[in-house]
N, C-alpha and C positions, 0 to 999 in steps of 0.2 A: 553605422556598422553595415558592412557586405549582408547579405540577403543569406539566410538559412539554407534554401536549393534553390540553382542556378538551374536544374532541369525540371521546367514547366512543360508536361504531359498534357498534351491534347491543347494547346494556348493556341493555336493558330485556325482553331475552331470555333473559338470564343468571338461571341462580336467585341467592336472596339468599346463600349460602355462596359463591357464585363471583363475585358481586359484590363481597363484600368482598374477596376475595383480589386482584382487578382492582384495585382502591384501594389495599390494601397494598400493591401492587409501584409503582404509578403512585404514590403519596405517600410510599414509602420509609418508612410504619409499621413498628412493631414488633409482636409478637404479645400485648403486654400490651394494646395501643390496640387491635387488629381485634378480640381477648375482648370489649372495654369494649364493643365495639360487638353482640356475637351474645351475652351473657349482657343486654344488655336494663336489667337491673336494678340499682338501688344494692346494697350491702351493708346489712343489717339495721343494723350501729354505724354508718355511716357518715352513713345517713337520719335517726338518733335522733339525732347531733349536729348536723346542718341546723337544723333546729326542732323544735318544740317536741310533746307529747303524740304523737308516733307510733305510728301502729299498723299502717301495709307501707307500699308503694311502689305506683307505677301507671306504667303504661308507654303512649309513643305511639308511633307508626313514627320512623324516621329513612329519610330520603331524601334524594339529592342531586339538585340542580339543573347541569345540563351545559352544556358552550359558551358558558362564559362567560368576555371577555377585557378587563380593567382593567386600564390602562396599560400593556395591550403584553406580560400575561402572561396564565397559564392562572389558572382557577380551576376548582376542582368544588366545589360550594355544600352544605353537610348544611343540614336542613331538620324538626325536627320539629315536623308538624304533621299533623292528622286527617281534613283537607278533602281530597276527590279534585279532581284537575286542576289544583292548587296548582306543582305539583312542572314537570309537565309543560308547562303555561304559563311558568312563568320561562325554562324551559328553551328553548322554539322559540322566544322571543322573541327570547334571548341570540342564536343562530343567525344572527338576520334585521338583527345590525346587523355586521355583522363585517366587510364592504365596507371601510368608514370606519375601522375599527382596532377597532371594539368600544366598550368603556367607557371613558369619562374622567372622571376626578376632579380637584378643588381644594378640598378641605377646609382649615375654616380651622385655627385653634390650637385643642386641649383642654383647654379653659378653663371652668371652670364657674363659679355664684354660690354664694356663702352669705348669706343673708339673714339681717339681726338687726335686731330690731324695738322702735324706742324709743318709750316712753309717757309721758305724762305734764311733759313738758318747758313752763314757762313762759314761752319765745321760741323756740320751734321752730325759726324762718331761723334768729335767733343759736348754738341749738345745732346746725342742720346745716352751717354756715360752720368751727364748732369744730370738729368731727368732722375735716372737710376739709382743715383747717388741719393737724390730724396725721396725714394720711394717711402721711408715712412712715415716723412711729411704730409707729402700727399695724402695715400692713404688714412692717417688720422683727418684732414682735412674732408674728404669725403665721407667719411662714418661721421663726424659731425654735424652732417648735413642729416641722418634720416636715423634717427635716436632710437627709434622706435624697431626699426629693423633690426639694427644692432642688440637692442634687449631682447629681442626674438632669435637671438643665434646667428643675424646676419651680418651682412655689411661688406665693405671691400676688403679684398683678402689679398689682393698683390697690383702691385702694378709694371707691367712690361713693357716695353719699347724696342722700334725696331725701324731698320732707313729703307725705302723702298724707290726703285727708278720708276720716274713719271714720265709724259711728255711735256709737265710744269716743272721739272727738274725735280730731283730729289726730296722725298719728304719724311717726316717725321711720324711713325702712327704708335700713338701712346695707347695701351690698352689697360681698363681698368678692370678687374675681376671683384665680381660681386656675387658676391651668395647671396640670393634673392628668398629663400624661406618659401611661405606658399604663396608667394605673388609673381607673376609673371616675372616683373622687374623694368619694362619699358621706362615708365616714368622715375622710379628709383636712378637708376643707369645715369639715365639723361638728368636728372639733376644731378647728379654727381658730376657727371663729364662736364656738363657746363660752370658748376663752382667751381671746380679746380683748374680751368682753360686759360684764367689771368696770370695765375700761377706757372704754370706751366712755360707761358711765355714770359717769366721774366727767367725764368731759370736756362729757358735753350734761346734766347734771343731769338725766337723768331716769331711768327703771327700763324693763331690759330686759325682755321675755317670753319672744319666739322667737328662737332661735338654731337654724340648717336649711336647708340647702342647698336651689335649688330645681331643679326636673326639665325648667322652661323654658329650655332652655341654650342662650341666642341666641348666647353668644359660641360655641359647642361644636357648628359645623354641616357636616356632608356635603353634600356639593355636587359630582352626577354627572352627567354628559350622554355623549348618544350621536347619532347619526345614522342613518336607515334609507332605504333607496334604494327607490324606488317599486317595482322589482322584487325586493327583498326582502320587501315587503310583501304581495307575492301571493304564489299557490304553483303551481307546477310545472305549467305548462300551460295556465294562465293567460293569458287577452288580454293582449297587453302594458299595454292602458289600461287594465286591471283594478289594477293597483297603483297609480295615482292616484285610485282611486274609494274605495279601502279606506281610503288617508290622509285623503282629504271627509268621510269616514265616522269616521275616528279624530277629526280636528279636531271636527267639530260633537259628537259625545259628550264630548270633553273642555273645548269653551265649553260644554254644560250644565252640567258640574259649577263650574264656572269662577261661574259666575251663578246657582245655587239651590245652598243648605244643604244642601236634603235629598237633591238628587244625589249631591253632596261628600263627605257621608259616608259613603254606600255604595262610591262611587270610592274616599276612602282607606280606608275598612277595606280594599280589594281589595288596595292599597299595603303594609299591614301584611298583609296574607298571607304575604306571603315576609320582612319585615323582624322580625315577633315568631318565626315559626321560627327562623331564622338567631340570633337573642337568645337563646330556648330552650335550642336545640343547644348554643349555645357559652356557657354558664353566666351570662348575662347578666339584670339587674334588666329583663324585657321588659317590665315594669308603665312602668319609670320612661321604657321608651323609647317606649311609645304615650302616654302624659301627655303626652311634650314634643311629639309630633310636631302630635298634633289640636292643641294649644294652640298652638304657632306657626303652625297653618292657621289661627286669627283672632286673632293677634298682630297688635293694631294697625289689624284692617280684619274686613271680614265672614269668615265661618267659608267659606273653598273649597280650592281642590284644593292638594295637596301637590307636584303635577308641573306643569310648561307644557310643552305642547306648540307648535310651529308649524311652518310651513312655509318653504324656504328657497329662492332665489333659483332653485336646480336641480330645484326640487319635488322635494327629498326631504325626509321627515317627523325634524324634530330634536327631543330630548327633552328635558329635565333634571327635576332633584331638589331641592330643597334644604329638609332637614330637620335639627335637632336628633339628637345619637347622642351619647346619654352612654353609649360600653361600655367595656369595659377588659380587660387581660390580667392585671393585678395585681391580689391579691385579690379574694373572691367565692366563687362556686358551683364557679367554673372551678380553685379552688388543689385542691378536693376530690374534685370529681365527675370520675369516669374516664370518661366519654360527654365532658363536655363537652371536657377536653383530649385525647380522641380525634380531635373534630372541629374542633379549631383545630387538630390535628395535620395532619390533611386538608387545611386551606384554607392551610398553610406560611405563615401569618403571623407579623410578627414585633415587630406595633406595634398597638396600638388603632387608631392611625387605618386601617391596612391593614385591622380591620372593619372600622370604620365605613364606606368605600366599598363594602365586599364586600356590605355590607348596604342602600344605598342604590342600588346596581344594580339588585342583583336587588328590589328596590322597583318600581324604573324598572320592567324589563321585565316585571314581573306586573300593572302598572298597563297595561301595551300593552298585552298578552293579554287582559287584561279589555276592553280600551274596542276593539280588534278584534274577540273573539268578538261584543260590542253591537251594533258597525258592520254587521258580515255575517253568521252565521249563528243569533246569538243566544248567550249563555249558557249555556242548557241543554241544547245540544245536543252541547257536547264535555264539558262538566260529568257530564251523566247516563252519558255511555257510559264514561267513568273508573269510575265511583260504580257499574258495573251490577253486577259480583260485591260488591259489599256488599250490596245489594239483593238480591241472589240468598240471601244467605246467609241475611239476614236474615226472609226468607221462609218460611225452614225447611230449606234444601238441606244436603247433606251435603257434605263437603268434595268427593268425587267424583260428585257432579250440578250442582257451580256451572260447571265447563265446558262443559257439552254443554246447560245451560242458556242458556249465553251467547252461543253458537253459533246459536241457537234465535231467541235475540231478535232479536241483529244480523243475521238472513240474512233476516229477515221484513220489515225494512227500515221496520217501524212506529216509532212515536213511544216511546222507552224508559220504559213506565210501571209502576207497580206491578204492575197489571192483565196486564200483557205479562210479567210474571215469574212469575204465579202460572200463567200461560195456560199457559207456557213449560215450569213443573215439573212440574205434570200429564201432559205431554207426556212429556218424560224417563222418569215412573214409569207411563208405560201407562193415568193412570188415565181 
């Protein structure tokens, strides 16, 4: 189950031993998940059977993202990833929509494709009309293959076809639609596509090649909105007509992206800030879910944003999502790695789709945070003050000069530069 309160008061004061213990008791963990989480590391056998030539492990933070509430419940988000103010950004965002209830979701069915690809055919239409003709042969043929899916409410649910011009001449691309349940679907998919591929060629005469699920999964999409109140949008002290100038400000950055490619993609990489951690953490193909996402961003039209923003009759700023999320709880990284079912342990879900929203929220609110720092104060100006003790360290400081280094910077009230950190240690060592 979701977490009682998503909003933990004073957590980012807490060391990291005391933070975990704050999540054990708030997620009702075990002490084998909190280890999974302060040992960091796989096990030497566990890594060598992942893949392939191993020779260690590499670690990244894990962090949660707070205050955040989907349909009415808690969540606390794990997050690994290496970027400062990543974490922090989902998080004030999540905050500023909570008036209106938080997050909502309508995701559709977990339905993915297999694509199988026919060549060579001397009536093309006459062979994809056959095809179609047996579509519920097939079909039956495919749910025979994976019983167990089908007793779970899965299985193939159609199959379509369609002729497309090559520079190998015209081809045949049969798609199978499967309802994947909480499993990703990759290997489901693909055995399917590959039993039915014999078949297939006897019925269109011609020879298959590929048989392979694709990562464009228009049937298989997250679809989350929210709402935020112009004074949510401000902060603390704030004109009151300061939180309708922010939302001007959020709109016109998000028609850029909306109208130029090359804004678009900086905007959704921002999107997948929060959406490939959340993959990470919880042992998911994050390759396969940045594929579908930018690909359905020019599915069909020019390459732009993954989010729409507008404004609503009460001039509060309303949001949504709607992205492709092939993830799953069955099978994967997630059966083996003790981080990752640490951290679906955390986030009490109990269904893929229950990610796939967890993950298209906090999408949402790190695309706010982004196109708000743009609006008003820029970028770099909460980016770099996260990022200052990395900078610090990185300079040369010892673990006990990166504070009074820091102190040094931020009190000087200048622009956080390298130059301002090197100023800064000197300082600290007298020299």
């Amino acid at each position: 189950m979701p977490v009682d309160n998503s909003r933990l008061s004073g957590f980012y004061k807490l060391s990291v031993p005391e933070r975990r213990a704050m999540l054990a008791e708030l997620a009702g963990l075990n002490d084998e998940q909190v280890q999974a989480w302060a040992d960091a590391e796989l096990d030497e056998g566990t890594a060598d059977r992942m893949i392939e030539n191993v020779i260690g492990r590499y670690s990244l933070p894990i962090g949660v993202a707070t205050n955040f509430i989907i349909d009415g419940d808690h969540y606390v988000i794990p997050f690994v990833v290496e970027e400062a103010s990543v974490v922090a950004a989902a998080s004030n965002m999540a905050k500023r929509c909570q008036k209106n209830g938080g997050f909502v979701s309508n995701n559709t069915d977990p339905v993915m494709i297999g694509q199988i690809q026919v060549v060579g055919c001397e009536d093309p239409e006459a062979s994809r009309d056959a095809i179609l003709a047996a579509k519920d042969e097939l079909i039956e043929s495919c749910n025979e293959v994976d019983p167990i899916l089908v007793k779970f409410g899965g299985g193939c649910r159609d199959v379509e076809a369609r002729i497309i011009d090559t520079d190998s001449g015209p081809m045949i691309i049969v798609h199978i639609l499967v309802d994947c349940r909480d499993a990703m679907g990759a290997n489901a998919v693909n055995t399917m596509a590959e039993t039915i591929a014999p078949r297939v060629e006897s019925i269109s005469g011609g020879t298959v090649i590929l048989r392979i699920i694709s990562n464009l999964a228009v049937h298989r999409l997250a679809r989350v909105s929210a709402t935020f109140t112009p004074e949510e949008m401000s902060d603390t002290g704030d004109d009151p007509a300061r939180g309708a100038e922010v939302i001007d400000g959020v709109l016109q950055a998000y028609h850029f992206a909306a109208a130029d490619p090359f804004r678009a993609t900086t905007h959704n990489k921002g999107i997948m800030n929060a959406i490939s951690p959340i993959a990470i953490a919880c042992g998911q193909d994050w390759r396969a879910v940045e594929s579908g996402a930018h690909s359905y961003a020019s599915h069909e039209r020019r390459y732009g944003s993954m989010t729409h923003w507008e404004r609503d009759a009460d001039g509060n700023l309303v949001g949504s999502i709607e992205i492709p999320m092939a993830v799953g709880l069955v099978g994967g990284a997630i059966t083996i790695h003790p981080g990752a079912q640490a951290n679906v342990a955390l986030l009490g879900i109990n269904s893929a789709d229950d990610l796939a929203k967890v993950m298209a929220a906090a999408g949402l609110a790190q695309n706010l945070g982004a196109l708000r720092a743009l609006a008003t104060v820029g970028i770099q100006a909460g980016h770099m003050k996260l990022h200052l003790r990395n900078m610090i360290a990185s300079a040369g400081a010892s673990s006990d000069e990166i504070e009074p280094v820091a102190a040094i910077v931020r009190e000087s009230g200048e622009r956080i530069t390298m130059a301002a950190v090197e100023s800064a240690l000197q300082q600290v060592r007298g020299e």
